[in-house]
KEPA-979679 format. One record per residue: residue in three letters; x, y, z of N, C-alpha, C, CB in turn. Coordinates in pm, whole numbers, plus 50000, padded with zeros to 5 digits. Atoms other than C-alpha are relative to their C-alpha. Glycine has a CB too. Layout:
N
ALAXYZXYZXYZXYZ ...
REM end
This chain:
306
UNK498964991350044184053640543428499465013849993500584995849866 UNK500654990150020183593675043451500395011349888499955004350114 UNK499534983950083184433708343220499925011750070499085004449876 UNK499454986049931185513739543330499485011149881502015000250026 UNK500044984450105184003767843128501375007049971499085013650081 UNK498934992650009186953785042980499075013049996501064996549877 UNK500214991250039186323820143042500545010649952499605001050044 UNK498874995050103187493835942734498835010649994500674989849842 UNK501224985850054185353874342690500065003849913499875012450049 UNK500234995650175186223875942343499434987949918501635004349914 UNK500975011050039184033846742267498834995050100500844988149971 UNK501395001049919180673839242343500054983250035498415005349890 UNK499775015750004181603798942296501054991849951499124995049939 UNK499075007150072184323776142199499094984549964501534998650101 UNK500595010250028183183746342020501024987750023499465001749868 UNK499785011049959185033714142126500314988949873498884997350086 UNK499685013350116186563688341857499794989750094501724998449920 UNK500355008349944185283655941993500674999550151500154990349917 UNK499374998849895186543660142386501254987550021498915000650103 UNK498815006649958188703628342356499824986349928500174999150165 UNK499745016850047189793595142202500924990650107500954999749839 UNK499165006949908190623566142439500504987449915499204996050139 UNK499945012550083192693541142294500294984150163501845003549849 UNK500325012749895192813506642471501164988249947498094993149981 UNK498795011950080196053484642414499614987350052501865002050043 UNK500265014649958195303445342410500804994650063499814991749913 UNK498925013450054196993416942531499154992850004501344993850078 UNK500945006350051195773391042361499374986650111500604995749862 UNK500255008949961193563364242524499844985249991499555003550015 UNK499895012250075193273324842488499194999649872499614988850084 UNK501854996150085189703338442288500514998149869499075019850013 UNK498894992150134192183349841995500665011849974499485001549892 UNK499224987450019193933369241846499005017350003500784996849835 UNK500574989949975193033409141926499645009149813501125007550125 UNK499854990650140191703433541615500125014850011498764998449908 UNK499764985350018193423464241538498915009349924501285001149925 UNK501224989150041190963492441488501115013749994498435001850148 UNK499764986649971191503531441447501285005749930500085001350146 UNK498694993350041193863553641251500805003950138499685014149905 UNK499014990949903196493572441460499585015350017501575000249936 UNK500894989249970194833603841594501115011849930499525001450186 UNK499864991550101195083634041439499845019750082498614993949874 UNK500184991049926195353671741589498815004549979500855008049997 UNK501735001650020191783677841448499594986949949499355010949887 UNK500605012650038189863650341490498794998349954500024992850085 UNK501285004650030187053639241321499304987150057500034999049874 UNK500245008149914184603621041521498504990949910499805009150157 UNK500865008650085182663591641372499644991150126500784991949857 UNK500225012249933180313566541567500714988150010499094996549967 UNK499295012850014181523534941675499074985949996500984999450123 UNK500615014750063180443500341488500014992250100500804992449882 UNK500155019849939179423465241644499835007750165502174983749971 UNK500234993749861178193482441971499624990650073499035010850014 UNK500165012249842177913456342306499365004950101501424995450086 UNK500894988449914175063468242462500094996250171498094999549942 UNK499475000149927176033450942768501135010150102500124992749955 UNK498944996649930179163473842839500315011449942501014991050006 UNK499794986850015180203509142831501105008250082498845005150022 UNK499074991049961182903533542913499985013650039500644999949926 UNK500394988849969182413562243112500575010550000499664999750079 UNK499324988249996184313595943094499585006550005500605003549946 UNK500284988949916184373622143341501055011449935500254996050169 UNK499164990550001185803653043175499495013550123500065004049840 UNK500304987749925186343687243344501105014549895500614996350204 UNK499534990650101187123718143127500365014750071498825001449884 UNK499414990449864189023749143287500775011449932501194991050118 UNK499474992550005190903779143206501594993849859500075003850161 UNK498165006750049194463769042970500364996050127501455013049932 UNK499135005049894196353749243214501385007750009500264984949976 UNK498374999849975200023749743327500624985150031500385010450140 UNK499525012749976201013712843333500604994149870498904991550057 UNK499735007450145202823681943121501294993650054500245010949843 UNK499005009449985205743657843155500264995549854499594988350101 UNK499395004250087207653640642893499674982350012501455006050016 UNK500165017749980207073598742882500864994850072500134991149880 UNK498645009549958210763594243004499694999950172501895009049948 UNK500465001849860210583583643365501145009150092499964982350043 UNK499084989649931212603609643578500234999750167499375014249964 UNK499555000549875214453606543904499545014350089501564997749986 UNK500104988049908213753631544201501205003450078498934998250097 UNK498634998149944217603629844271500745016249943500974985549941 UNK500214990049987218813666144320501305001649852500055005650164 UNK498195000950098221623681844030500955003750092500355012649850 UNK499154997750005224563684844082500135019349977500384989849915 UNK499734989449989225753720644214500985005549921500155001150100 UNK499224995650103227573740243963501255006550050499255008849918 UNK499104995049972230663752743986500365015449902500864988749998 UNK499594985050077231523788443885498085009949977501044993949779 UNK501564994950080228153810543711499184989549926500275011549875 UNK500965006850027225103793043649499735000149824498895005650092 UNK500584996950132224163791643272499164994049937500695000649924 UNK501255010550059221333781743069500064988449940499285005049911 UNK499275011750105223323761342861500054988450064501535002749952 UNK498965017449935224763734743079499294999650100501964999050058 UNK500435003649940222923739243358498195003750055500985001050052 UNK501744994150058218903754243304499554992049925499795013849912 UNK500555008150072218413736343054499594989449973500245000449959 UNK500465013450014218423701243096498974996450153501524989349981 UNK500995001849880216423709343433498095000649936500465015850128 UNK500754992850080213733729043228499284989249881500965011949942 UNK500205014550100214103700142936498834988050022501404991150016 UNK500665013349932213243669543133498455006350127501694990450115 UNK500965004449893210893683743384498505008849979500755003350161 UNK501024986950016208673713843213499294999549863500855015250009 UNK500755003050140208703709242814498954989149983500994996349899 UNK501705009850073205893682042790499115004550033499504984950037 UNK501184988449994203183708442872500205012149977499425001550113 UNK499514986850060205243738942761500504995449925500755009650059 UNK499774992650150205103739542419498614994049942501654994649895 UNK501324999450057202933737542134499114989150018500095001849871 UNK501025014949996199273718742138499964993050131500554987749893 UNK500475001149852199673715542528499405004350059500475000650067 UNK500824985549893198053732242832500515007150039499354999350116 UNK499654990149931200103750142952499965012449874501454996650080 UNK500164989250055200093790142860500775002849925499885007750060 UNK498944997750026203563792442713501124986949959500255007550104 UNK499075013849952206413770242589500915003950015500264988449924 UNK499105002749973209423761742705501034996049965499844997150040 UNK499445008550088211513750442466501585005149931498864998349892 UNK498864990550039214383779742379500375010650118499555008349864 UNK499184988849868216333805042580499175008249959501805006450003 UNK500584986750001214453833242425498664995550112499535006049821 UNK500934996949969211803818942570499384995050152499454997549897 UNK499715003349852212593806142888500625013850107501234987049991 UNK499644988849912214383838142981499125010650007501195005449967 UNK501044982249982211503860942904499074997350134498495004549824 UNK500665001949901209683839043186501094993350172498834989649925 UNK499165007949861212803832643436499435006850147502025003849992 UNK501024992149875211513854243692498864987350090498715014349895 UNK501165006849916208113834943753500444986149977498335003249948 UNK499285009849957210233803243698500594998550133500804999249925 UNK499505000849853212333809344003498795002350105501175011750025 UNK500624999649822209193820944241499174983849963498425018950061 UNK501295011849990206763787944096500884990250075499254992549829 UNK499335008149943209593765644172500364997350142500785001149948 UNK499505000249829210773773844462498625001550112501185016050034 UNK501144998249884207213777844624499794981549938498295016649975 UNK500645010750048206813743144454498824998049982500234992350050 UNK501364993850059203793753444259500244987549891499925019849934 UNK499355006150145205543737243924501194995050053500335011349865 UNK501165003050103206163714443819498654990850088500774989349857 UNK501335005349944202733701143951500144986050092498994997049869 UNK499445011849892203243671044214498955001750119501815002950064 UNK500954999349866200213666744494500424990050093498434997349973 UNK499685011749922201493634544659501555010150121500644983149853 UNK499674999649865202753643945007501694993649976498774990050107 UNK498475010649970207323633445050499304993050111501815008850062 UNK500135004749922207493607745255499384985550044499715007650027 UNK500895011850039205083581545156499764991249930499345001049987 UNK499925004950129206753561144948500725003749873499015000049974 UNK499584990950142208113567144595499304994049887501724999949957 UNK501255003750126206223566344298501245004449848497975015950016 UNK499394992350169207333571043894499685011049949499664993649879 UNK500644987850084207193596143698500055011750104498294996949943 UNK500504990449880207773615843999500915014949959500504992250185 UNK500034983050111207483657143886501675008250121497355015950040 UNK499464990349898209443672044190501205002049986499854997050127 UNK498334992149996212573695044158500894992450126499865020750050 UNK499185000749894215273684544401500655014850046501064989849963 UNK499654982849970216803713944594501345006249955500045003150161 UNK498364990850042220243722144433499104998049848502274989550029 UNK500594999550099217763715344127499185017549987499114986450008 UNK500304985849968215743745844251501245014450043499074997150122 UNK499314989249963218793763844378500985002849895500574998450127 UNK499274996950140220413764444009499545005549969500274993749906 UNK500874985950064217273783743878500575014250057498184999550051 UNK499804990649891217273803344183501365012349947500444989550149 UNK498604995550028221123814444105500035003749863501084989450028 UNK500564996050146220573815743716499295015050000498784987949949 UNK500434986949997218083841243741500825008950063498855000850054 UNK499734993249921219833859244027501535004349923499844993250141 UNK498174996050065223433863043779499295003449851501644981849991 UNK500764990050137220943881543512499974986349859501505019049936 UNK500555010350109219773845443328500784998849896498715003149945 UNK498605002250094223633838643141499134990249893501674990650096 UNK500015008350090222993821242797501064989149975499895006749910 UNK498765012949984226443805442819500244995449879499624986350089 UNK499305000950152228233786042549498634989449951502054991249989 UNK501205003850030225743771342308500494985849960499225009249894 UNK499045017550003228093736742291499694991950098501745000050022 UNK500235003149856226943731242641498174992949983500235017750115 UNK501785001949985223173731042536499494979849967499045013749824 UNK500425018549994221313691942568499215003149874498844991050165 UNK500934997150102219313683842250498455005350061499884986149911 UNK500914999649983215893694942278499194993050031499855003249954 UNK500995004150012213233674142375499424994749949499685003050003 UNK500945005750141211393652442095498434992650046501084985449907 UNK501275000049975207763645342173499624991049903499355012650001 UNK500215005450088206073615841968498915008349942499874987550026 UNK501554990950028202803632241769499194985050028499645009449791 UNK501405004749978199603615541857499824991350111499494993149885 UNK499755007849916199423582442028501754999250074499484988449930 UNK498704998249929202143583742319500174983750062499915013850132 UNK499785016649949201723542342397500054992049847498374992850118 UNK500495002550153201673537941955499084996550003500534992149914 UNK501125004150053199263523541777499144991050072500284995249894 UNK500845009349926196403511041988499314996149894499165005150118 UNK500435016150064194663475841927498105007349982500344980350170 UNK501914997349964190673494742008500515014350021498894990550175 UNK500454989149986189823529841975498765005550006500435004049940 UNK501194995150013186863545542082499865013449997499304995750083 UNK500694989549992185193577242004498425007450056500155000349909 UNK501134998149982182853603142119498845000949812500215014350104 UNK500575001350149179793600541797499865012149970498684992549973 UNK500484987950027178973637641837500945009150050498735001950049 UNK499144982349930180703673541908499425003550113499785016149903 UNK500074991749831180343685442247500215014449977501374995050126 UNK499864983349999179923725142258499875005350117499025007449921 UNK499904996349926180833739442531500585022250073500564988050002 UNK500144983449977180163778842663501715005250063498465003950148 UNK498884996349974182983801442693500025007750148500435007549885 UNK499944999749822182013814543019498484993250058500145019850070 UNK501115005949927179433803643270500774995150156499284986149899 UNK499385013049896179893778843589500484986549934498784994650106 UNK499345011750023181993749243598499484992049948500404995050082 UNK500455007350026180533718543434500594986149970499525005049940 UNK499935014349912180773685443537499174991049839498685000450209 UNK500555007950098180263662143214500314984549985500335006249888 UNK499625013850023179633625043172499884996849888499414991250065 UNK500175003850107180373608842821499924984350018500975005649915 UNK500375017150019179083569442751500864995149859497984996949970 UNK499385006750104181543551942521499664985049972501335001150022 UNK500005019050005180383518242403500444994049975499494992749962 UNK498295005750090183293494942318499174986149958502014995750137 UNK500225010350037182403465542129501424990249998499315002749883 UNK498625008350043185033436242157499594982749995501405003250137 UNK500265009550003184433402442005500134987750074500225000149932 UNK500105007249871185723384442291500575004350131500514988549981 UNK499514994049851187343386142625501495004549937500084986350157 UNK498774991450023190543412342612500555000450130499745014749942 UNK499304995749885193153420542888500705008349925500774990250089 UNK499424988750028193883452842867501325000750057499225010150037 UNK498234993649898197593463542952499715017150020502104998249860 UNK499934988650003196693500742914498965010549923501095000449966 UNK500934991750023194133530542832500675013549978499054999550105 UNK499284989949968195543563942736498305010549875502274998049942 UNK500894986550071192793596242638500945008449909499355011750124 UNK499144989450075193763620142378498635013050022500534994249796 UNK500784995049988191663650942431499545009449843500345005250120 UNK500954993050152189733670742120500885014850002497675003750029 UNK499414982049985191043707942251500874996250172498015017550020 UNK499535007649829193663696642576499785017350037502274989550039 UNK499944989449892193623737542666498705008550024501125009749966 UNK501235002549930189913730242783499654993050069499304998949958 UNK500235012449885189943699242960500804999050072499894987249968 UNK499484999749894190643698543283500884989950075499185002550053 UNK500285015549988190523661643344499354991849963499804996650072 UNK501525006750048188863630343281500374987750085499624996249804 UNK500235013749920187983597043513499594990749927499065000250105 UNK500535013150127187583565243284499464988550098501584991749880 UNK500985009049956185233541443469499304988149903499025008650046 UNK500665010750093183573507643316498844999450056500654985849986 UNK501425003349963179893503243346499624988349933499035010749969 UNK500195010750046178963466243265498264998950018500984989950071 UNK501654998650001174873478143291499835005849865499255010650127 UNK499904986150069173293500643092499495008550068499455001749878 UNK500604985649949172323526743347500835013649979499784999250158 UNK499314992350036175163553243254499165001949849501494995450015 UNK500174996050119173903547242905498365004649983500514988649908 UNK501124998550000170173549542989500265017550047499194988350091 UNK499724985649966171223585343169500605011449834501474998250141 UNK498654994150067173533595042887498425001549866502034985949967 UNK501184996850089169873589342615498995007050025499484991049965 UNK501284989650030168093614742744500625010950006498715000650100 UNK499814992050013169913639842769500925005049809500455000550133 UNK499604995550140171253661242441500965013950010498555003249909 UNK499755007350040173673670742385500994987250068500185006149918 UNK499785012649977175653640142408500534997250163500984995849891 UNK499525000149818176613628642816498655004350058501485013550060 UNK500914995549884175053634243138500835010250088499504986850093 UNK499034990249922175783663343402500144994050115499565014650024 UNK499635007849838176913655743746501044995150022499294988950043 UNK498855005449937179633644543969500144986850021500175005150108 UNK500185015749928177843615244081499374989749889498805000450148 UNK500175016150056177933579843868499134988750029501014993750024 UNK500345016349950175753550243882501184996050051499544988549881 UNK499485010949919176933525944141501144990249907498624990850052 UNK499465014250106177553500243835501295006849936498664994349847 UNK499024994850038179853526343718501585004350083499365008849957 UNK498415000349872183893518543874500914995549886500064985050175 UNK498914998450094187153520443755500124980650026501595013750058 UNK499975015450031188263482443700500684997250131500884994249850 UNK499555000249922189633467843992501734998650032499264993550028 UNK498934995049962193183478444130500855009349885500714988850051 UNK499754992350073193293503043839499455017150038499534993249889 UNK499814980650002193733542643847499425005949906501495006649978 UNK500164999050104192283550343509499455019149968499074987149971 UNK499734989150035192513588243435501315011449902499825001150099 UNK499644986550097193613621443225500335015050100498415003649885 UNK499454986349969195553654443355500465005649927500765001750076 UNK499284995150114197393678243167501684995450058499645018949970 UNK499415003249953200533663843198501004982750018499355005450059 UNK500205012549943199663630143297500684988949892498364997950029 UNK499575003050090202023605143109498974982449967501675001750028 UNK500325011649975200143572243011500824988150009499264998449933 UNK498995015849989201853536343052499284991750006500974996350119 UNK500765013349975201123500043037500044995150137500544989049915 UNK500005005449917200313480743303501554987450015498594996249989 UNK499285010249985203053458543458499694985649996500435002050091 UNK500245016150053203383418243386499084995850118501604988649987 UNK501195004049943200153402443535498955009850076500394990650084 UNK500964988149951198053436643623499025004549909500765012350034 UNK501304990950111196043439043301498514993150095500014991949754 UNK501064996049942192553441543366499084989849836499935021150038 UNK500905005450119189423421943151499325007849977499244989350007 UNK501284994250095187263436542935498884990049901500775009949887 
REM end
């Protein structure tokens, strides 16, 4: 995982609240029943070692730390089917808003990455402008997967009478419209976004990380202890400071060579891009962190052992 120096010139360093808590939802195995660990995370977290350590097996995380982002989604799963063209003047009310709603507020607003939120007319119209050019260059909302190849969930991408409502909005001087028209806001759960996970692990120490410099590429060793065999349905990171981390790659290492790397150096992790061998994501699993990035369980018969 790497970090991105934020380079902030009115600080010589930002210090880092533990870079991230992964929680780990069970389903239970014939072994027994699973044990719930871990409060419900907290916007400052306090980071405590983790008990009954399995020196066998370890959890790897690749962060990368970067500038404030511009990313984020909402949990709800969202169609890429285009709106509906308006009839008459565009307005924020009835028709901005529930574009803006569903496809922008879960990284615009507070305690996200992105720079700005999104969340009111004042404050959507002070940025309509660079709304209409990100969109329409399809910059935002963030989407790398190629049309064409399939369809996936969660999929970010404007449709084009979706883009050509902004477009028009801005271009008829960004109307507020009747405020009867407006969709509720948005509601965001706080903390865990899959509830209360069954296993939580933490990093044991603070990570401090320079406010400028070169990029940095960081590996953290999580050791999960679990009294017997688990099938995971799902993994979701929470990050320490999200408008520093870039990303993170969650890998299982069933050696200890990640963790032999990870004890000599100080402080806590190793640098580099490149992983022990022994270190791979589980098999036919994706297991990563974006800003943005919504987590979910695995579908019926896809969990994974631990």
């Amino acid at each position: 995982m790497s970090r991105k120096r934020a380079r902030n010139k009115n600080r010589t360093e930002k210090r880092l609240r533990p870079p991230a808590r992964l929680s780990i939802a069970e389903q239970q195995s014939n072994a027994g029943p699973s044990k719930a660990s871990g409060p419900a995370a907290r916007r400052k977290i306090v980071w405590a070692p983790v008990a009954g350590i399995v020196l066998g097996l370890a959890l790897i995380a690749g962060f990368g730390t970067v500038l404030p982002g511009k990313k984020t989604e909402s949990r709800r799963e969202v169609s890429t089917k285009s709106a509906s063209t308006p009839r008459g003047p565009v307005t924020f009310s009835r028709d901005v808003a529930p574009i803006v709603f569903q496809r922008c507020a879960g990284c615009h607003r507070p305690g996200q990455s992105a720079p700005f939120a999104l969340l009111t007319y004042e404050e959507i119209k002070k940025h309509a402008r660079q709304i209409a050019e990100v969109t329409q260059r399809r910059y935002m909302p963030p989407w790398l997967p190629e049309p064409g190849y399939g369809e996936f969930a969660l999929d970010r991408r404007l449709g084009s009478d979706q883009i050509g409502i902004i477009q028009q909005w801005v271009a008829e001087g960004a109307v507020e419209g009747n405020q009867a028209d407006l969709p509720p806001p948005p509601r965001f759960p706080e903390g865990w976004q899959l509830g209360v996970p069954d296993l939580v692990v933490t990093l044991p120490q603070v990570y401090t990380l320079s406010a400028e410099g070169k990029d940095v590429y960081r590996n953290f060793v999580f050791p999960i202890s679990v009294p017997t065999l688990r099938y995971v349905k799902g993994v979701e990171f929470l990050p320490g400071n999200a408008k520093v981390v870039h990303h993170a790659f969650i890998n299982v290492d069933e050696t200890r060579q990640s963790r032999r790397l990870a004890e000599k150096q100080n402080p806590p992790g190793f640098d580099g891009m490149e992983l022990p061998e022994s270190a791979v994501m589980p098999g036919g699993q994706l297991l990563g962190w974006q800003p943005g990035k919504v987590p979910s369980l695995t579908v019926g018969g896809l969990s994974w052992v631990l």
